[in-house]
N, C-alpha and C positions, 0 to 999 in steps of 0.2 A: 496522584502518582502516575507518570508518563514509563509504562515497561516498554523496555526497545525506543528509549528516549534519544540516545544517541545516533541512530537509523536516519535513513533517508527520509520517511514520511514524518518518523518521529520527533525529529531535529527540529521541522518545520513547521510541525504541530507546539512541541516548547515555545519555540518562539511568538508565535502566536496565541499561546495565551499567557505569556508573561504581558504581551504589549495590552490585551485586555484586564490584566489586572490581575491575575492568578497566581497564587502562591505553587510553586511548581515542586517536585521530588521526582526526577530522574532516576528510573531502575535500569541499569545495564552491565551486560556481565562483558559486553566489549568484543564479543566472538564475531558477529560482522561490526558493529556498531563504531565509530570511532570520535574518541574525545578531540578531536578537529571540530566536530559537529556541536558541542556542546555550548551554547551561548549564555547557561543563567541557569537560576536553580541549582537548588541541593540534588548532590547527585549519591545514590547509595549502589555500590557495583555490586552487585550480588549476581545470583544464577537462580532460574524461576524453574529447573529443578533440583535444588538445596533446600529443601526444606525448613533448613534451622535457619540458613540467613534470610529466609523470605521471611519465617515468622518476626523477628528482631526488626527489620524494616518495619513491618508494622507497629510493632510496640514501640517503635524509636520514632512514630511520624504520628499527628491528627489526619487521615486523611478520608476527605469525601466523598471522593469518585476517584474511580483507576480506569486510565488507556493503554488499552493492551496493543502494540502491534510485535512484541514480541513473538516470532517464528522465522522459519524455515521457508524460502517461495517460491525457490527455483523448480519450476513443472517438469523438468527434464531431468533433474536430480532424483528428482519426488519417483519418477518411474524405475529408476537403475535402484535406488536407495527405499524403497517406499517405510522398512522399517523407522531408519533416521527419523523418517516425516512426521510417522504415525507418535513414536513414542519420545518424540522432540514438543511437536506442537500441540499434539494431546494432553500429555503428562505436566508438562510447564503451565497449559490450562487448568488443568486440573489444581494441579498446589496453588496457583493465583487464587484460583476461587476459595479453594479450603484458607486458606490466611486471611479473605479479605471475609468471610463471613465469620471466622476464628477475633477479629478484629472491631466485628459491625458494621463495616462497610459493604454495601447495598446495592452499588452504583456503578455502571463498568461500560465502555464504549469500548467496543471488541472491531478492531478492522480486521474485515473480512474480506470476500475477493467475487465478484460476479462467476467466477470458477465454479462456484456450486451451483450453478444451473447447467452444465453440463453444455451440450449442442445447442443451440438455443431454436426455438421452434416458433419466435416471431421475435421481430428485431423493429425498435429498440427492445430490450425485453424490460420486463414490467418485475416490480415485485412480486404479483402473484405468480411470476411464470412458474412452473415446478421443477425442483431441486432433484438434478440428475448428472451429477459431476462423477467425471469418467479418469481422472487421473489423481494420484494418489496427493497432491497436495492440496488441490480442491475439494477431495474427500475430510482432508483433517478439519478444512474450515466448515464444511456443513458439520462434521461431528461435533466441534465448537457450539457452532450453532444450535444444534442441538443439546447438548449439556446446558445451555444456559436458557432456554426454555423450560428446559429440566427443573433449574435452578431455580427461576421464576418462580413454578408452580410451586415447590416443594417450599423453599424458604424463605422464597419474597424478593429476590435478588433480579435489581431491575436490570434491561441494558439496553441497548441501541447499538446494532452491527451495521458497520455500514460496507458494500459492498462496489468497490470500483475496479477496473481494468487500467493496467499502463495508464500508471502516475509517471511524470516525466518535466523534463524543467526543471530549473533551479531559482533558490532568490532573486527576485528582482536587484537587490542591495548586495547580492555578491557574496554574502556570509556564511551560506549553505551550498550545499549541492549533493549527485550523487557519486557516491563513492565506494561501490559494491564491489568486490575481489572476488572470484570473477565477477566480471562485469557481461548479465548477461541482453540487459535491455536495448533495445533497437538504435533509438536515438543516442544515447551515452557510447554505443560501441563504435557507432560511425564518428563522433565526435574523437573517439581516443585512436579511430583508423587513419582517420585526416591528421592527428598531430602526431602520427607516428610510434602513438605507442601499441597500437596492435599491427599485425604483420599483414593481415588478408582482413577480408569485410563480407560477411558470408549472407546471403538471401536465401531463406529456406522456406522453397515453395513456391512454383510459377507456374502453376495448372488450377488455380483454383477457379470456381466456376465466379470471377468477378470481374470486372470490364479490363483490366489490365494483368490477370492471372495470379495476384500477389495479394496476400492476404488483407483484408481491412480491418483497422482497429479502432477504437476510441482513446484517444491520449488525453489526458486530465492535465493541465497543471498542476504543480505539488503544494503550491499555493494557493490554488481553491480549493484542496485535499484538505486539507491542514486546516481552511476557515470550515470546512464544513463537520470538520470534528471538535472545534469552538462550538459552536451552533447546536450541535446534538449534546456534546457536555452539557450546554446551560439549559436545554430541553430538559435534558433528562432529571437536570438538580432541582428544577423548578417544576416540572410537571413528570410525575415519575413512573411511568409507564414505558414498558418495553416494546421496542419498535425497529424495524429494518426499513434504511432505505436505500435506495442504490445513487451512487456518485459517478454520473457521466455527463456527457456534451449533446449526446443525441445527435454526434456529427464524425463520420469515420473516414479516415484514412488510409490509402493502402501503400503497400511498403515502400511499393516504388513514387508515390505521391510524396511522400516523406522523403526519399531520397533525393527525389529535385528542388524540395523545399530546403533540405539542409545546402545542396551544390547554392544556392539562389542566395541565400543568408553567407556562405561562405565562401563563396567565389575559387571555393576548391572542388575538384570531380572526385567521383565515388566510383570508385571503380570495385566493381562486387563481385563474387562467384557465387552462379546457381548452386543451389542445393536442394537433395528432393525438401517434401516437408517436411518437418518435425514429426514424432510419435503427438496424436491428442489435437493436432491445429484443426480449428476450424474455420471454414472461409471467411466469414462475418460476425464480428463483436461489438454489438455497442448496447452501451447501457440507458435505460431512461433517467432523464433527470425529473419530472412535472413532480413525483411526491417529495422531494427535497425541497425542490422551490415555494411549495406550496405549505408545506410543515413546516418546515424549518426556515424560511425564509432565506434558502442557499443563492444565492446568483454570482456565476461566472463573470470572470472580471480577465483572469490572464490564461486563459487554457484556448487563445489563437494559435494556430499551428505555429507563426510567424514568433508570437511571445515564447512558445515554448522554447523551439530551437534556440533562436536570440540568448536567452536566458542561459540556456544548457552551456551551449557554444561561452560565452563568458566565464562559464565558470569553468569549464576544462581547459582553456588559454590562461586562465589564473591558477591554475594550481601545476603548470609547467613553468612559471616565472623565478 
């Protein structure tokens, strides 16, 4: 069962294990999610805080392992709104769990977000770094997190979180891409500013202490996202031990690196307005990848800066056609 199957990471993650063989069951209640995305698989729309339809899902399916990327992620909302956050991506946690242990099911890949290590206090940061997330949507995923340690000990409920920053990119084959209302991610917004569907193109934050003033990130392809939640499903079903790893390139980019990367790929100019920073930014984000590589046998394949835009860029020119 894929919750938030319909989603950007989640669309991508279906697809990819229908191609490996996987009997799929899509849970989406469609609030951001959009049945554009949907390529296979039974699909059951329910809402993961309904209680009654979550439980019927389960009686109505055999099912072995659940991927949750079902929540709320916007970190600027998360601050105006922090109630939404808390009793969105909590509570929707909580009933998954209660249904799937209500059920028998054991098994659960929870995407989580490198957000709950807070400032990071050595870059790449490492799984043992310690968990000190400062904004309210980061906070829901460590309390995630925490519940399902909970869970571990208390009734045996295994899982594997896996933690990445700015997934970005779309299918290679065209099929997916992202489609967030608002759209608040970097690379999608310049892509929807160049075809004219947004008005201005806003940079926020040009004093940071990095060699060009603009913040640096780690951007993942949404396609090595997607194999690496393959990877940890068939870890987890096979050897069932609960475990975190983090999903990054160990190679960052800063805003305005991005921005000449995208004018290069698109032979169009980006013309941007300063802004101070955001509430929460921090100068440098990037995550490690060596325990993924190494457990899970993860290896990047399309998360080049060049692939990503490429990719992005094709799929925003196809859905103005």
């Amino acid at each position: 069962m894929v919750c938030g199957g319909a989603g950007y990471i989640g669309s991508h993650t279906v697809k990819e294990l229908l191609k490996e063989g996987f009997s799929v069951v899509v849970l989406d209640n469609f609030s951001t999610g959009k049945k554009e995305l949907l390529i296979g698989g039974d699909l059951i729309q329910a809402d993961l805080l309904d209680k009654v339809a979550l439980g019927a899902a389960f009686r109505s399916q055999t099912i072995a392992a659940v991927l949750h990327f079902a929540s709320l992620i916007q970190v600027g909302e998360s601050y105006t709104n922090p109630h939404k956050y808390y009793s969105h991506n909590l509570i929707s946690s909580l009933n998954l769990l209660e249904a799937m242990l209500q059920a028998g099911v054991k098994k659960i890949i929870f995407s989580s977000s490198a957000a709950v290590y807070g400032l990071p206090e050595q870059i790449p940061i490492l799984e043992t770094h310690p968990l000190n997330p400062f904004n309210p949507y980061g906070q829901s995923k460590f309390f995630v997190e925490t519940i399902l340690r909970d869970y571990d000990k208390a009734y045996g409920l295994k899982f594997i979180s896996l933690r990445y920053f700015n997934a970005a990119g779309a299918d290679p084959e065209g099929r997916l891409g992202e489609m967030h209302d608002p759209e608040t991610h970097l690379i999608p917004s310049m892509m929807l500013y160049l075809l004219g569907k947004k008005g201005s193109f806003e940079l926020y934050g040009t004093d940071f202490p990095t060699p060009d003033g603009t913040a640096v990130r780690d951007y993942i392809h949404v396609k090595d996202l997607a194999l690496a939640h393959v990877l940890a499903l068939k870890r987890l079903l096979y050897t069932p031990e609960s475990d975190v790893f983090n999903l990054g390139t160990n190679r960052g980019y800063s805003v305005l690196e991005v921005i000449r990367a995208v004018e290069a790929a698109t032979g169009r100019r980006v013309n941007y307005e300063p802004k101070p920073r955001r509430r929460g930014d921090v100068p440098i984000l990037l995550a490690s990848k060596e325990k993924a590589e190494q457990v899970l046998g993860w290896q990047l394949s399309h998360s080049g800066l060049e692939t990503i835009i490429e990719t992005a860029w094709r799929w925003h020119k196809k859905q103005l056609e």
